[in-house]
N, C-alpha and C positions, 0 to 999 in steps of 0.2 A: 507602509509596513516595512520592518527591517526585520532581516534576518541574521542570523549566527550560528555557523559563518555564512557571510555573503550570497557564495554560490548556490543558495536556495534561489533566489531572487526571477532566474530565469528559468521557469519549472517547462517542459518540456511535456505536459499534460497529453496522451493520447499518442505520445512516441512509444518506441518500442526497441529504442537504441541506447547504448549507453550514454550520459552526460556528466556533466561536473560534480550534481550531487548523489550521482549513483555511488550505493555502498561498494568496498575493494572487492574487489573478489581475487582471492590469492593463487585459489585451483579450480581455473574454470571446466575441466575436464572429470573435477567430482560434485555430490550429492551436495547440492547449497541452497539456505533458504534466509536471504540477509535482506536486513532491512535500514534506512538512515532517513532520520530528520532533522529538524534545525533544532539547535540545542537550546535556539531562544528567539520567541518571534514577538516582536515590540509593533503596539497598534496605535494610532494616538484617533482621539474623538469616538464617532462611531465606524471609523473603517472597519470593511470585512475581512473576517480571518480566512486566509487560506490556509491550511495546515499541512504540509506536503509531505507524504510517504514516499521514499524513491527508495525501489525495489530492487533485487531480482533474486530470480531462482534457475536450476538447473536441477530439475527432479525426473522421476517416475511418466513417465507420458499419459500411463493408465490412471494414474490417481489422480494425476492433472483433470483430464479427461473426466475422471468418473465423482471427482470430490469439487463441493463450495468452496468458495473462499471470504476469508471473515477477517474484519478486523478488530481487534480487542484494542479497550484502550478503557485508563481509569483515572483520578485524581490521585496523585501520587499522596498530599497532607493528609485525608482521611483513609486513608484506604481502603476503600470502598472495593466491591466487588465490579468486575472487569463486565463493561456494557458490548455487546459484540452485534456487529453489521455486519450485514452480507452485502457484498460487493456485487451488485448486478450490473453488469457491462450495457453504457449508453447505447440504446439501437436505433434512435432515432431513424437516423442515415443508412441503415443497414438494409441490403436489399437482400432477399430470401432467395438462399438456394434454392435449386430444381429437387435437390436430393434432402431438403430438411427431412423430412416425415420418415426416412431408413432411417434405421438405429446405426449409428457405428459398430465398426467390429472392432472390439480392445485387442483382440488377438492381434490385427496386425500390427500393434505397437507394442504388445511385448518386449519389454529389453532393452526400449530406445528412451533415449533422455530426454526431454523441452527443456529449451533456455529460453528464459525471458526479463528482459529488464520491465519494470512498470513503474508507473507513478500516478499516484490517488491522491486527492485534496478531501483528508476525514473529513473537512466543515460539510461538504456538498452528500455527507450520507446523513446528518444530526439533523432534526427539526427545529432546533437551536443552535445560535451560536456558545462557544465554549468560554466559558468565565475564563478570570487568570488564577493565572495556576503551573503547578507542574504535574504533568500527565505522563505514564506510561504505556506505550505503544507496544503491539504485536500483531504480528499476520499469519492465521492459519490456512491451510490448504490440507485439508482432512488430517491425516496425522503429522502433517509436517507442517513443523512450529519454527517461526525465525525465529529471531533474536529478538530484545527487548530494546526501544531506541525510549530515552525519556526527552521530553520539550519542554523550554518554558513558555508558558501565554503570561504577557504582560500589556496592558491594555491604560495609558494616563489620558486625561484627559484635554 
């Protein structure tokens, strides 16, 4: 699998720090909801598509908190209406707070920001792999819409 540009290649899956193909962020100290892909990802035979979203945001803590998050993406030639996932965070590994079962208090994050860079591989939420094509990408977080990143899948034999 090749990517464009390159620095896709080393995806950082399951980090939560910045890397090479994380979007700029020009002001980390305002309200951001950016997103980047590869511009163009070449497959040859049957290799698997990884499709890599690298993230971040610097929002609302409440809304973080209180709202899903979904990724919308469509076939850019037909324009088709936009298919949207919910991103549910792998828990395999995940061992259970003592305190699950309280509800959080939103109150006490009134006012304070979360940063967080992330990074998604769309294939791993599809029940299929994705034809070639070019596709447009977005990621919401209740009302807060990134930006739009397009990709090409290109797939020879």
């Amino acid at each position: 699998m090749e990517y464009t540009p390159v620095l896709f290649k080393n995806l950082p899956f399951g980090s939560l720090s910045k890397s090479d193909c994380s979007p700029l962020v020009t002001h980390e100290d305002s309200k951001a909801f950016l997103i980047r892909t590869p511009e163009q990802i070449n497959l040859s035979g049957n290799e698997k598509l990884i499709l890599p979203i690298c993230g971040y945001y610097n929002l609302d803590t409440v809304s973080v908190l209180e709202q899903k998050t979904f990724i919308h993406f469509r076939k850019t030639q037909v324009k088709e209406a936009f298919q949207t996932l919910e991103v549910v965070p792998e828990r395999e590994h995940e061992i259970e707070a003592p305190s699950r079962n309280k509800p959080v208090d939103l109150t006490l994050y009134k006012g304070q920001m979360s940063t967080l860079y992330f990074y998604f591989d769309l294939q791993n939420y599809l029940p299929n792999d994705l034809l070639d094509g070019e596709y447009e990408v977005y990621v919401t977080c209740g009302e807060n819409v990134s930006n739009t990143s397009v990709v090409q899948v290109i797939r020879t034999n």
